[in-house]
Every structure is written in structure tokens, then in C-alpha cells.
PDB file with SEQRES, HELIX, SHEET and CRYST1 records, atoms N, CA, C and O in Angstrom:
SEQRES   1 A   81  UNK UNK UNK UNK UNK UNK UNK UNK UNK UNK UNK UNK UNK          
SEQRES   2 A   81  UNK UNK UNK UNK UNK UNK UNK UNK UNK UNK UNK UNK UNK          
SEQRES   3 A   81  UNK UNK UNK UNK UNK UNK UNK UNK UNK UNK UNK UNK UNK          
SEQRES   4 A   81  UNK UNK UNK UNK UNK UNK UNK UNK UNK UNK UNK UNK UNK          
SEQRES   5 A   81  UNK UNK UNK UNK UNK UNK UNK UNK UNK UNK UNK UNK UNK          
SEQRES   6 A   81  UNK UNK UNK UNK UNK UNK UNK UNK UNK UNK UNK UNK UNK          
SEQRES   7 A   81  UNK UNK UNK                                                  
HELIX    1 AA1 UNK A   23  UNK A   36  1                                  14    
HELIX    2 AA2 UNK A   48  UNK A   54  1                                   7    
SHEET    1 AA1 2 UNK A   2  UNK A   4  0                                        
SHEET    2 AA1 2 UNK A  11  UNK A  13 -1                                        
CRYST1    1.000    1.000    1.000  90.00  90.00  90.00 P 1           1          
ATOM      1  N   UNK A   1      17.273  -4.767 -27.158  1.00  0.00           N  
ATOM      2  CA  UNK A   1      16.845  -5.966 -27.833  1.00  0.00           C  
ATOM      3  C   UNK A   1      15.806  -6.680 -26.964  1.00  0.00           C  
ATOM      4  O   UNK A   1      15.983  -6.989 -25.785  1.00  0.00           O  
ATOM      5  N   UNK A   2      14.732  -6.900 -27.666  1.00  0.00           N  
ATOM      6  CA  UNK A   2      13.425  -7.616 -26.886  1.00  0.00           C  
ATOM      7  C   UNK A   2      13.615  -9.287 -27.244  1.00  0.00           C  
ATOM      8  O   UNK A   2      13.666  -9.659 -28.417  1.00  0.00           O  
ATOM      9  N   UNK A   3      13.730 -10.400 -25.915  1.00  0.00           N  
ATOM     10  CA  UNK A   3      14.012 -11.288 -26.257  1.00  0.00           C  
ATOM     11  C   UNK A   3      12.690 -12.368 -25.609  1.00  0.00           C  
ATOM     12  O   UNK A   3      12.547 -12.683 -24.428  1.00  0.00           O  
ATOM     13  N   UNK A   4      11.902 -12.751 -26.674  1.00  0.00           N  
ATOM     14  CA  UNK A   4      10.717 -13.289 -25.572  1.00  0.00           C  
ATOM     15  C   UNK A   4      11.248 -14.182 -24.796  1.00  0.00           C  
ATOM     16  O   UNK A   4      12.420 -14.481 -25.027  1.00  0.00           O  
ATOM     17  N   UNK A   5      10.515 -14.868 -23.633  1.00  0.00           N  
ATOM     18  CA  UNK A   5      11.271 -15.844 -22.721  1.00  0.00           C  
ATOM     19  C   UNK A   5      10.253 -16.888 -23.397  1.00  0.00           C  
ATOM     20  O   UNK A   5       9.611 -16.619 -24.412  1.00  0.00           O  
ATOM     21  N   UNK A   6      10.171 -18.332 -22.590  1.00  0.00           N  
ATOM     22  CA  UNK A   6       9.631 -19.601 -23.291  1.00  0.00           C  
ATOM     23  C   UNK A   6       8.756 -19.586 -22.795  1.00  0.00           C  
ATOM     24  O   UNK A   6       8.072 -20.474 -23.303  1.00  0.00           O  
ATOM     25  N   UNK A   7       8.065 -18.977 -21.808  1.00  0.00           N  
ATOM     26  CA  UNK A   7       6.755 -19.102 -21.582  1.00  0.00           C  
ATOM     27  C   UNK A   7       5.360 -18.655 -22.284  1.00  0.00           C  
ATOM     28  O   UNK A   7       5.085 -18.580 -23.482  1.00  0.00           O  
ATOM     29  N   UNK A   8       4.817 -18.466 -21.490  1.00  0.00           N  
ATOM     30  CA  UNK A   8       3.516 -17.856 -22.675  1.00  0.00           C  
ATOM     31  C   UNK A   8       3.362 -16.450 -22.450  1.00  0.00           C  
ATOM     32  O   UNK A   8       2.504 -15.869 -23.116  1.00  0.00           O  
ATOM     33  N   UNK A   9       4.143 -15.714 -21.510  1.00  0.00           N  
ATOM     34  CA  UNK A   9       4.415 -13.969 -21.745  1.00  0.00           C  
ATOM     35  C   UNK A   9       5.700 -13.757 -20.676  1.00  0.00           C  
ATOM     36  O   UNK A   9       6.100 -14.422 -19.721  1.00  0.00           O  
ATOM     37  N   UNK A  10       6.072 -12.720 -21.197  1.00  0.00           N  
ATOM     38  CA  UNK A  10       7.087 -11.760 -20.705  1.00  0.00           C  
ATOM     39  C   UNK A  10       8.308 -11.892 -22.177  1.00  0.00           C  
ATOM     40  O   UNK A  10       8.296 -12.421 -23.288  1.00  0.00           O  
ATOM     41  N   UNK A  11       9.162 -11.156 -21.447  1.00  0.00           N  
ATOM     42  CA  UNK A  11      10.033 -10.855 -22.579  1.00  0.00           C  
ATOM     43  C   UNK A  11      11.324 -10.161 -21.639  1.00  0.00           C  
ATOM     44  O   UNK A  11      11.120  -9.381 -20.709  1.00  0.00           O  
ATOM     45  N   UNK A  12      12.568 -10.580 -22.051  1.00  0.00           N  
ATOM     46  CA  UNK A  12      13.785 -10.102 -21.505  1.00  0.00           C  
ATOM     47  C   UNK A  12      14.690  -8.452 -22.069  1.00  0.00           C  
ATOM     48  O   UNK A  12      15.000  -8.295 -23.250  1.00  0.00           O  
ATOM     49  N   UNK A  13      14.873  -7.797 -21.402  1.00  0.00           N  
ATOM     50  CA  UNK A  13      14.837  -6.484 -22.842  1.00  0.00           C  
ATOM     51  C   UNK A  13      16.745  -6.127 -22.369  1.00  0.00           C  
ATOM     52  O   UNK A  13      16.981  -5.327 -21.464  1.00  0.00           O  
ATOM     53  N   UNK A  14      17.685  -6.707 -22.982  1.00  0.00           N  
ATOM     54  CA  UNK A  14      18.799  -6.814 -23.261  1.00  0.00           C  
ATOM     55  C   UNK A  14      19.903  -5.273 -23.792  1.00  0.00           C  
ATOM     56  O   UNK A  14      19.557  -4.998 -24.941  1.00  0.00           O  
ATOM     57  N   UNK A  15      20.499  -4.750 -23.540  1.00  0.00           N  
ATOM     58  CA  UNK A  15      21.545  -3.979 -24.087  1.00  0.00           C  
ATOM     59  C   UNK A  15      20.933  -2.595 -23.635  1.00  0.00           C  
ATOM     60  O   UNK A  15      21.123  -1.721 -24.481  1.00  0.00           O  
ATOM     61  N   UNK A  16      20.110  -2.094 -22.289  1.00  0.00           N  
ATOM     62  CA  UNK A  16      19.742  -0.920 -22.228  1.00  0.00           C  
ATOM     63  C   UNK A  16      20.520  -0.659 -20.711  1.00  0.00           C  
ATOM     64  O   UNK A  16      21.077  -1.457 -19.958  1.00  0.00           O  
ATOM     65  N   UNK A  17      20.308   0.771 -20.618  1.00  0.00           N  
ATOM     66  CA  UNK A  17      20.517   1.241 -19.386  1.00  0.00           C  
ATOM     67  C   UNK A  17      19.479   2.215 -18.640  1.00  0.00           C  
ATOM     68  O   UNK A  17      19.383   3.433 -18.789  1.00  0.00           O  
ATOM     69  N   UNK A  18      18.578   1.214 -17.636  1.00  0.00           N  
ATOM     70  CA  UNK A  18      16.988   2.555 -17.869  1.00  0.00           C  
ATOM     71  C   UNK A  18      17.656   3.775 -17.044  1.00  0.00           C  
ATOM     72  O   UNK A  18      16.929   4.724 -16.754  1.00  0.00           O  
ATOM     73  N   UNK A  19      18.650   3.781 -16.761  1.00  0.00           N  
ATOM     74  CA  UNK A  19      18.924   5.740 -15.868  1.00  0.00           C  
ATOM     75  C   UNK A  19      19.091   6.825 -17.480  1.00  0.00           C  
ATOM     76  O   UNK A  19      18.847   8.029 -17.554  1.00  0.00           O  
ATOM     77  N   UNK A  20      19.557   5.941 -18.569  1.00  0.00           N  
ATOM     78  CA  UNK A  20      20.103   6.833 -19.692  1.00  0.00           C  
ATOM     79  C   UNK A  20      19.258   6.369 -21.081  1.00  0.00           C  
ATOM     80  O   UNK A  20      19.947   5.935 -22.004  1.00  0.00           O  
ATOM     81  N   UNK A  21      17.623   6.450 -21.290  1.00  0.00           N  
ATOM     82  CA  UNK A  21      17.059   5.943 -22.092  1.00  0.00           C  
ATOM     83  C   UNK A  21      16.704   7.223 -23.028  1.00  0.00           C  
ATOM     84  O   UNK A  21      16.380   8.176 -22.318  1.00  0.00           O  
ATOM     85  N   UNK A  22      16.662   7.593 -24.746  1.00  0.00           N  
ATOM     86  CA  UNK A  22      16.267   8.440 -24.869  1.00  0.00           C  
ATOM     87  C   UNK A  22      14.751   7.805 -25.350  1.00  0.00           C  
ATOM     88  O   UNK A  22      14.348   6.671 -25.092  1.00  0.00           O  
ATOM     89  N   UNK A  23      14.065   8.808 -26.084  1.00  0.00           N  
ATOM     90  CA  UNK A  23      12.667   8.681 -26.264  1.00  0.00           C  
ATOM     91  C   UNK A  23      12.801   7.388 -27.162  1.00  0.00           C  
ATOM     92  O   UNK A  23      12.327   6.465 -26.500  1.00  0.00           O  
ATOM     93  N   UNK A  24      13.337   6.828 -28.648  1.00  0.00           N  
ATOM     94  CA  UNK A  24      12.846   5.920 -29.026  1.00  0.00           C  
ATOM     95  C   UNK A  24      13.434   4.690 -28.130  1.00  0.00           C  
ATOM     96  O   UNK A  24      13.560   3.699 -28.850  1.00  0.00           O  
ATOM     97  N   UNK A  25      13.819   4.453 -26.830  1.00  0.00           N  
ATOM     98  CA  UNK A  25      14.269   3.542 -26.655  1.00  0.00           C  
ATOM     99  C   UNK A  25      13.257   3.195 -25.756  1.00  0.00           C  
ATOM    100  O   UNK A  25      12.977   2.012 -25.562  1.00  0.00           O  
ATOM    101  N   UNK A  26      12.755   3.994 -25.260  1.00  0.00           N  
ATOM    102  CA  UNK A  26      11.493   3.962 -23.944  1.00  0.00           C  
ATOM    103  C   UNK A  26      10.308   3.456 -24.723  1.00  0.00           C  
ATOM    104  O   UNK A  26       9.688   2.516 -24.226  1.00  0.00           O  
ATOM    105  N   UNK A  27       9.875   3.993 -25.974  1.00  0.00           N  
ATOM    106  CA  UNK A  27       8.967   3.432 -26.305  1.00  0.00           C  
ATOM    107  C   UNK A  27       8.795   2.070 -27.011  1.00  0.00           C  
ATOM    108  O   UNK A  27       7.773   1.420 -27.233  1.00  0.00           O  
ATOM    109  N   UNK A  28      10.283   1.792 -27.341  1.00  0.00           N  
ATOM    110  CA  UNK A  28      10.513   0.475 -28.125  1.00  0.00           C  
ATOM    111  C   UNK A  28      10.630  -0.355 -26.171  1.00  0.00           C  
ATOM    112  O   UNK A  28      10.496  -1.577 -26.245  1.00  0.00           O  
ATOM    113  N   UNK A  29      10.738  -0.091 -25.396  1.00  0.00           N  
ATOM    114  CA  UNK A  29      10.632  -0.616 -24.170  1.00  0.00           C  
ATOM    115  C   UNK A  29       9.152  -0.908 -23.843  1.00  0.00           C  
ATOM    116  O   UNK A  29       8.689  -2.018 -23.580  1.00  0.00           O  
ATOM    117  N   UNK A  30       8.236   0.695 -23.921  1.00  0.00           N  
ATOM    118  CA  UNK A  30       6.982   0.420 -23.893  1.00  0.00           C  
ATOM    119  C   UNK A  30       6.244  -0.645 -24.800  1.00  0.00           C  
ATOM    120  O   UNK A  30       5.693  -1.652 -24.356  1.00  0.00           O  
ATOM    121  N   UNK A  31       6.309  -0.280 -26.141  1.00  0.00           N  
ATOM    122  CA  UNK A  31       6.145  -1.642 -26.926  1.00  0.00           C  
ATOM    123  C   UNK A  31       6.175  -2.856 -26.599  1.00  0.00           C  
ATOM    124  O   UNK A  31       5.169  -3.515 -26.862  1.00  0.00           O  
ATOM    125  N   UNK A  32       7.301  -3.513 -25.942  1.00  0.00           N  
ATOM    126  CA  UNK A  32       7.423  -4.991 -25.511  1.00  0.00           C  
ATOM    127  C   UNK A  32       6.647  -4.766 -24.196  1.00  0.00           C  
ATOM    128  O   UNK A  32       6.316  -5.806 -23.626  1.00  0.00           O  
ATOM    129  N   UNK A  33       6.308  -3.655 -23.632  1.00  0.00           N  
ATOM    130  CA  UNK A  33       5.615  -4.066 -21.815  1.00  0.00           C  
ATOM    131  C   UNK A  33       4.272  -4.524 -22.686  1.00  0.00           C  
ATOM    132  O   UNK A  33       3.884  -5.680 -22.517  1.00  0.00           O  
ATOM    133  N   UNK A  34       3.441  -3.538 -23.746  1.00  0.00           N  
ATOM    134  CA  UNK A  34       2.262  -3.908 -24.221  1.00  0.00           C  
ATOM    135  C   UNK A  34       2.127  -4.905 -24.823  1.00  0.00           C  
ATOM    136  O   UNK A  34       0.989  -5.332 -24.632  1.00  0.00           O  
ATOM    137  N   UNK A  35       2.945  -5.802 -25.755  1.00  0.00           N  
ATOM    138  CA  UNK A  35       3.343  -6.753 -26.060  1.00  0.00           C  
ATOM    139  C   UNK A  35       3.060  -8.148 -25.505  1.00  0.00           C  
ATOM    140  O   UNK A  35       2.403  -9.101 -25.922  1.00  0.00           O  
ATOM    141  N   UNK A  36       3.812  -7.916 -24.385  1.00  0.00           N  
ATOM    142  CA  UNK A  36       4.366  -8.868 -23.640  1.00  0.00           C  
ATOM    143  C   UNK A  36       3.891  -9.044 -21.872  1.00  0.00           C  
ATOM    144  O   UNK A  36       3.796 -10.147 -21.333  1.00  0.00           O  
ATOM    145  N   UNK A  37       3.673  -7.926 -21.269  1.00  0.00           N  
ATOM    146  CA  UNK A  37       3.073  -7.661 -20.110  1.00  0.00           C  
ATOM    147  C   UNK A  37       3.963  -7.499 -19.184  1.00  0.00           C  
ATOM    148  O   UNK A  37       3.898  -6.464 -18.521  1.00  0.00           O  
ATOM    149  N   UNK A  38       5.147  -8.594 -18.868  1.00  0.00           N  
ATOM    150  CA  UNK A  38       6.152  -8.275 -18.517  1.00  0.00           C  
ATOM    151  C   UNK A  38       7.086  -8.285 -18.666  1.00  0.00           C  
ATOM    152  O   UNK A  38       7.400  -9.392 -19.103  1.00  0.00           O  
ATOM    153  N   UNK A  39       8.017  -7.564 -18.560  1.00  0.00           N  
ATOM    154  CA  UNK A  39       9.834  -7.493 -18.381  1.00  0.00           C  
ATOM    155  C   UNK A  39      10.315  -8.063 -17.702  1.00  0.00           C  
ATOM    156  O   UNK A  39       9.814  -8.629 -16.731  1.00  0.00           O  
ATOM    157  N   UNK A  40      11.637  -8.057 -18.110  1.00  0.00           N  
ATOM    158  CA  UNK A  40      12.810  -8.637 -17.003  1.00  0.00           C  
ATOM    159  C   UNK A  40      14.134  -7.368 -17.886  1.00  0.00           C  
ATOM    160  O   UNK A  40      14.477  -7.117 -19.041  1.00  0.00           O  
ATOM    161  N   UNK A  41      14.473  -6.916 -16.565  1.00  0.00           N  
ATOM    162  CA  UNK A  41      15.873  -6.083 -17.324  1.00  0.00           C  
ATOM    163  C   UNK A  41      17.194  -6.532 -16.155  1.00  0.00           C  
ATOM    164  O   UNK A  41      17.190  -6.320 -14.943  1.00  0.00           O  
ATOM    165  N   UNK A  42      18.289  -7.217 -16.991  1.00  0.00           N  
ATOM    166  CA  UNK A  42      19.102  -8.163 -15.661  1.00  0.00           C  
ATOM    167  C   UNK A  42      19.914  -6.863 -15.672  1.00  0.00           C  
ATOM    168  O   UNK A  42      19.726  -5.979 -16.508  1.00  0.00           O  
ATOM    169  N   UNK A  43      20.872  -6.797 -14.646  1.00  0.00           N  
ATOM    170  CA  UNK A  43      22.044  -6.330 -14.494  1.00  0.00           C  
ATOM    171  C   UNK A  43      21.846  -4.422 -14.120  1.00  0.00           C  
ATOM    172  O   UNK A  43      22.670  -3.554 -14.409  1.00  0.00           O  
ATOM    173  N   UNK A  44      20.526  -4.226 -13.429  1.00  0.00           N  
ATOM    174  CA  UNK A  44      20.313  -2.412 -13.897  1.00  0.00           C  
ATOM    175  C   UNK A  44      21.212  -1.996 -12.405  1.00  0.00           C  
ATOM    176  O   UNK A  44      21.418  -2.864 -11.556  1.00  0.00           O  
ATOM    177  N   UNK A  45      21.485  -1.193 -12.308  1.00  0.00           N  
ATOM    178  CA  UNK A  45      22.083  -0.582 -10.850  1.00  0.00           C  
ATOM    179  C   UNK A  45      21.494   0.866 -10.677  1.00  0.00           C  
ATOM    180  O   UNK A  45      22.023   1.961 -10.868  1.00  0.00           O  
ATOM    181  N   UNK A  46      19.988   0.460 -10.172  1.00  0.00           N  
ATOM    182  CA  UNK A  46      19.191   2.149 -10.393  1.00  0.00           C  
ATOM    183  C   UNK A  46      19.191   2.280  -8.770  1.00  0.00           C  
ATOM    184  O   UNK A  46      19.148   1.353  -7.962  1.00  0.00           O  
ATOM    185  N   UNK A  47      19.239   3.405  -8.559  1.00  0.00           N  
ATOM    186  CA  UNK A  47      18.807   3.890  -6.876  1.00  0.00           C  
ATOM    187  C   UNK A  47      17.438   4.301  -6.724  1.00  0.00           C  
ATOM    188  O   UNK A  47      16.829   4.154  -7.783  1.00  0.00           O  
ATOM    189  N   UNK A  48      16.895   4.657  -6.007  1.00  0.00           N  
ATOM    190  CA  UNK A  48      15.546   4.875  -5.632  1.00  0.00           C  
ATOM    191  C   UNK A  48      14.673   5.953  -6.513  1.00  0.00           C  
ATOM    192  O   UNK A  48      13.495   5.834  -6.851  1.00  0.00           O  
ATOM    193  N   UNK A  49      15.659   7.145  -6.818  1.00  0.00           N  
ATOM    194  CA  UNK A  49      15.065   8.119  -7.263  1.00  0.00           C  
ATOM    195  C   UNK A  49      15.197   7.698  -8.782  1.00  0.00           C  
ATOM    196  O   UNK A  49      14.526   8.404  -9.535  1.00  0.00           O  
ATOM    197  N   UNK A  50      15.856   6.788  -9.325  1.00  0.00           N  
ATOM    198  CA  UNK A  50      16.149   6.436 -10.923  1.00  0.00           C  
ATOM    199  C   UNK A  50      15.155   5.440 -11.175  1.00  0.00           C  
ATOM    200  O   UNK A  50      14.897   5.351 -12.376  1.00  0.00           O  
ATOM    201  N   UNK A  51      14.348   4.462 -10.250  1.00  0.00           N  
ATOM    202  CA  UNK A  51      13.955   3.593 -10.186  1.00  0.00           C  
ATOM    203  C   UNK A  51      12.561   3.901 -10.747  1.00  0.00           C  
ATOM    204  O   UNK A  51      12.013   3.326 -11.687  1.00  0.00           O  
ATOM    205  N   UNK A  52      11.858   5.400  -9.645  1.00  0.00           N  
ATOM    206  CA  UNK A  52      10.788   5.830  -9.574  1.00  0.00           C  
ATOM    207  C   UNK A  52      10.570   6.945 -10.948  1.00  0.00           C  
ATOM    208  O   UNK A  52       9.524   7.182 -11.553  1.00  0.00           O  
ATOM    209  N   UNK A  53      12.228   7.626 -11.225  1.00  0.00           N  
ATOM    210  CA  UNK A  53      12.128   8.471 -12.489  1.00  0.00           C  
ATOM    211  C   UNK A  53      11.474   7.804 -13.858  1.00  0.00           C  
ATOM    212  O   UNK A  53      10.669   8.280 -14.659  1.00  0.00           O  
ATOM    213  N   UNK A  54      12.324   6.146 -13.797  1.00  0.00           N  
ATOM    214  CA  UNK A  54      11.956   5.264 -15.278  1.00  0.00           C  
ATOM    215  C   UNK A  54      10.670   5.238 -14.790  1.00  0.00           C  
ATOM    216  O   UNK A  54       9.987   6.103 -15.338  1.00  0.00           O  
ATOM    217  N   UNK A  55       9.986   4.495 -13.862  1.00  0.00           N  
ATOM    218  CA  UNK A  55       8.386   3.965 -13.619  1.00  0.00           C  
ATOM    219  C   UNK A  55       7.741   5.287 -13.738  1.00  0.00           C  
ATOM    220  O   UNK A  55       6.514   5.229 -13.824  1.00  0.00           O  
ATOM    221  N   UNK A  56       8.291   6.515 -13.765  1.00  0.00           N  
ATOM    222  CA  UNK A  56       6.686   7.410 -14.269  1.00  0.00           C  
ATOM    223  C   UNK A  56       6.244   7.794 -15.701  1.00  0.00           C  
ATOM    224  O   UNK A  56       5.234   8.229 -16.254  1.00  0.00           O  
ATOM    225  N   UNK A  57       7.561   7.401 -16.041  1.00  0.00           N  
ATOM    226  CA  UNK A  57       7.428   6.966 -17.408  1.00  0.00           C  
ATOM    227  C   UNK A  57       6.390   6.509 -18.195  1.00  0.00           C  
ATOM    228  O   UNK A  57       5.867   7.022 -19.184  1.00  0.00           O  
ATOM    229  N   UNK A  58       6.132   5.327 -17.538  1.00  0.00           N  
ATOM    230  CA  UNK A  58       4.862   4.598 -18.190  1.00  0.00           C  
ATOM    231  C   UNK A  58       3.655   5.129 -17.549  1.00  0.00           C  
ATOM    232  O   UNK A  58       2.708   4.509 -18.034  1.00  0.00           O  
ATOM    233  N   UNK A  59       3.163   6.139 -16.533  1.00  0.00           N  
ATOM    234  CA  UNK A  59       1.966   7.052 -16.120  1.00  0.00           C  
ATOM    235  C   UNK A  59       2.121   7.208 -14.596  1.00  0.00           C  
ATOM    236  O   UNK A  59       3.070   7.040 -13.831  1.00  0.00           O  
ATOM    237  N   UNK A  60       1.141   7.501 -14.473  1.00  0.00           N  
ATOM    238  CA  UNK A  60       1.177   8.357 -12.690  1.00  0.00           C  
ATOM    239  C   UNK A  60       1.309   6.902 -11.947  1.00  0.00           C  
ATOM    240  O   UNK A  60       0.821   5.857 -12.378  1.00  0.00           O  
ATOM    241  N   UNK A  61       1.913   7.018 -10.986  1.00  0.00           N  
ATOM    242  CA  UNK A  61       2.311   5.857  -9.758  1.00  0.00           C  
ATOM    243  C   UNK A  61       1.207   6.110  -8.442  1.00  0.00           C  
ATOM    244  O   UNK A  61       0.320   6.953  -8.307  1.00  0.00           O  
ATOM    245  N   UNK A  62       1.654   5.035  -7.571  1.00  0.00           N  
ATOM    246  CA  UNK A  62       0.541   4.821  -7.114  1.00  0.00           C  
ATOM    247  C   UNK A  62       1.639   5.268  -5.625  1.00  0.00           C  
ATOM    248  O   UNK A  62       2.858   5.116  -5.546  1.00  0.00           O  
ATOM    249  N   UNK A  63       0.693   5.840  -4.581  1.00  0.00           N  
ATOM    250  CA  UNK A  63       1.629   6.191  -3.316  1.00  0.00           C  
ATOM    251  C   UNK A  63       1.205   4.301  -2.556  1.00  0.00           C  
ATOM    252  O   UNK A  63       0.481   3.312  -2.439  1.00  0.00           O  
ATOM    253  N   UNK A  64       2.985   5.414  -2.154  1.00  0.00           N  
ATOM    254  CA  UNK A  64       3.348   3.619  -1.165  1.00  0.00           C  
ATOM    255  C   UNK A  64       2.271   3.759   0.213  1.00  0.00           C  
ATOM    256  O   UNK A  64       2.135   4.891   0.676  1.00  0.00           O  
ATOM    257  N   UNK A  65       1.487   2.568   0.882  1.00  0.00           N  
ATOM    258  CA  UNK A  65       1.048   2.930   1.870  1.00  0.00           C  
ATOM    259  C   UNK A  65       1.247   3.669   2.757  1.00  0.00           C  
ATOM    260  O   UNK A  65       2.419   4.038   2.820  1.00  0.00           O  
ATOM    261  N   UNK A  66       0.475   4.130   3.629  1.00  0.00           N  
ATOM    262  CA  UNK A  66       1.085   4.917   5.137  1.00  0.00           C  
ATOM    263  C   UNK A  66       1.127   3.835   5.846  1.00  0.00           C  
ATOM    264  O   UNK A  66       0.279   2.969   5.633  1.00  0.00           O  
ATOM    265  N   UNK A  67       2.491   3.574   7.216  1.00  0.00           N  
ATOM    266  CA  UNK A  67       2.440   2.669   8.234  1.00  0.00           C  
ATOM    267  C   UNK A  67       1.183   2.872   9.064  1.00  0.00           C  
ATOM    268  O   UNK A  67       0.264   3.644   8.793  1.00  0.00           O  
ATOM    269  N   UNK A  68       1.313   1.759  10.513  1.00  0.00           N  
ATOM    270  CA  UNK A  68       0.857   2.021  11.182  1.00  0.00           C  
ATOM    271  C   UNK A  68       0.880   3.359  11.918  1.00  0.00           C  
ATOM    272  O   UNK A  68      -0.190   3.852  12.274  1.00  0.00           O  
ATOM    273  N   UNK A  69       1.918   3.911  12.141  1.00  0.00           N  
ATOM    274  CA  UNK A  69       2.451   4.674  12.765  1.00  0.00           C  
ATOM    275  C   UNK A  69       2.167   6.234  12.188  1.00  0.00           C  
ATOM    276  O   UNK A  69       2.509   7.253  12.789  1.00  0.00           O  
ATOM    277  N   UNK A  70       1.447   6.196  10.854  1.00  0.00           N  
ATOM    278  CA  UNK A  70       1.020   7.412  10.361  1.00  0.00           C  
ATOM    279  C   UNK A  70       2.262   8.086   9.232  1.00  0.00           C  
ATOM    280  O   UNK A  70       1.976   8.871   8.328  1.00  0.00           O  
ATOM    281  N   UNK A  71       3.180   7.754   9.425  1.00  0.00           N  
ATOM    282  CA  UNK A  71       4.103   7.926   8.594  1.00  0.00           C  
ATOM    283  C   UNK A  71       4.764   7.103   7.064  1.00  0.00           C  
ATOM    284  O   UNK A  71       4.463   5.913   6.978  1.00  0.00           O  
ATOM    285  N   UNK A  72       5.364   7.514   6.253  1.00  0.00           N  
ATOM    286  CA  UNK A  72       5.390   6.539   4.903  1.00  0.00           C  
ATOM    287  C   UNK A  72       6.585   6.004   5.033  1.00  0.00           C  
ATOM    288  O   UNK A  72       7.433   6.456   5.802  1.00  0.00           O  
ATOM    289  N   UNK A  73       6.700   5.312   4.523  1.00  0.00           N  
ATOM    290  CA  UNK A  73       7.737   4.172   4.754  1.00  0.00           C  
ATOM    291  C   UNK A  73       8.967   4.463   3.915  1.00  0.00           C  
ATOM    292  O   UNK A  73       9.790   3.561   3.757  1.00  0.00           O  
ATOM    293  N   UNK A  74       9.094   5.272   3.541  1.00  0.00           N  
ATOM    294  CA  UNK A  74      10.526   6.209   3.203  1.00  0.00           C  
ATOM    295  C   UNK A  74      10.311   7.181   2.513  1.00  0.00           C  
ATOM    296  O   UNK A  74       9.962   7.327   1.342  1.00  0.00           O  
ATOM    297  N   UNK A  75      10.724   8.361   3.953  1.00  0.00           N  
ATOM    298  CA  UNK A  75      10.477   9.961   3.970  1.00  0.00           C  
ATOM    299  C   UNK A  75      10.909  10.548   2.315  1.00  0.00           C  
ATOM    300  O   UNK A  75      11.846  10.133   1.633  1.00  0.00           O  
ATOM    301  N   UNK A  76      10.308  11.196   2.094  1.00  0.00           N  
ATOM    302  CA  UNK A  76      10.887  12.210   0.579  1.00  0.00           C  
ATOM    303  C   UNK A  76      10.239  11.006  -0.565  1.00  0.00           C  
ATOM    304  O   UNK A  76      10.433  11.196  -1.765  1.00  0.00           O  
ATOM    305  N   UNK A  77       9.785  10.283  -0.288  1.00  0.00           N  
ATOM    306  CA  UNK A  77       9.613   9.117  -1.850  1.00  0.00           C  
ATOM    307  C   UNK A  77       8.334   8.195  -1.248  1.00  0.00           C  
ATOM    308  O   UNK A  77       8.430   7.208  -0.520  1.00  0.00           O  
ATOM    309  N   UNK A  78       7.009   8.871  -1.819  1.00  0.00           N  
ATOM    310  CA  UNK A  78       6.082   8.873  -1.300  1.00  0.00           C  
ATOM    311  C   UNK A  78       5.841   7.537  -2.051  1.00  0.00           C  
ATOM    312  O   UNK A  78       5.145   6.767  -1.389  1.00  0.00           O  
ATOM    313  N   UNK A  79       6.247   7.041  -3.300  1.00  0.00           N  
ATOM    314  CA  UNK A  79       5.886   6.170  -3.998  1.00  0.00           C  
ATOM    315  C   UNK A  79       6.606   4.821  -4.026  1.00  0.00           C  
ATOM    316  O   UNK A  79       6.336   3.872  -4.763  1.00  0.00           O  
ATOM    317  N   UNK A  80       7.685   4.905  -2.986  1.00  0.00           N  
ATOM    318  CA  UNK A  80       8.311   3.859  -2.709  1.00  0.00           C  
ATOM    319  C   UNK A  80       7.853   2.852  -1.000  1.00  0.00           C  
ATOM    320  O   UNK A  80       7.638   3.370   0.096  1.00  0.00           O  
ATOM    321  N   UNK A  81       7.838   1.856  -1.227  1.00  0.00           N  
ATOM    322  CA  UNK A  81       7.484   1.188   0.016  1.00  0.00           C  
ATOM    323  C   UNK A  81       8.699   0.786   0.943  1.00  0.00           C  
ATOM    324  O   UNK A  81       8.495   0.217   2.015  1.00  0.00           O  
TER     325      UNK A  81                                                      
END                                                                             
């Protein structure tokens, strides 16, 4: 359920679980991001790799910087900071 908030964009998206979305639910998700611009989803309990699975969803991700140190800022999950 897409619930706009009172401002002048975003929208709250109510009764989902993004680790277990099938296709029309992602795009009725996508819908309100185009919609609306942003989300709010309260209550999700995703881990790193569920986090980055939903976000490629919507297209290719962007890599997390390299440190100073030459290395990424958490080994195996190039797209997380």
C-alpha cells in the first residue's frame, strides 16, 4: 500500500517485505519511487546482501568508494560503504 506523506513528495509503502517481493509488487513499488521520488519502508530487517539484492532491482549500482588505504570498505560487497 502506497501512502503519500504530507509533504510535497515521498510516499510511505506499507504491508511489504523487500527480501520476498514478487514481480507485480516491485513494480507497483517502482511506480510510487517514479511517482513520488522517495520511499520510506518502516520495519524491513534486510542484511547486506538483501539490501543490495532489492537496490539492483531498480538498475546497476554504483561501487562504494575505495579507502585511503586502497581497499573497499567491506570486502565481498563492492557496492556497500
Amino acid at each position: 500500500m502506497v501512502v503519500p506523506t504530507d509533504g510535497g513528495l515521498g510516499a510511505e509503502i506499507r504491508g511489504v517485505d523487500l527480501r520476498r517481493l514478487d514481480e507485480d509488487a516491485f513494480a507497483a513499488i517502482r511506480r510510487a519511487w517514479l511517482d513520488n521520488l522517495v520511499l520510506l519502508f518502516r520495519g524491513q530487517r534486510l542484511i547486506d546482501a538483501e539490501l543490495i539484492a532489492f537496490s539492483r532491482r531498480f538498475g546497476e549500482l554504483d561501487l562504494a568508494p575505495i579507502q585511503e588505504s586502497g581497499r573497499r570498505f567491506v570486502e565481498g560487497l563492492p557496492e556497500r560503504r
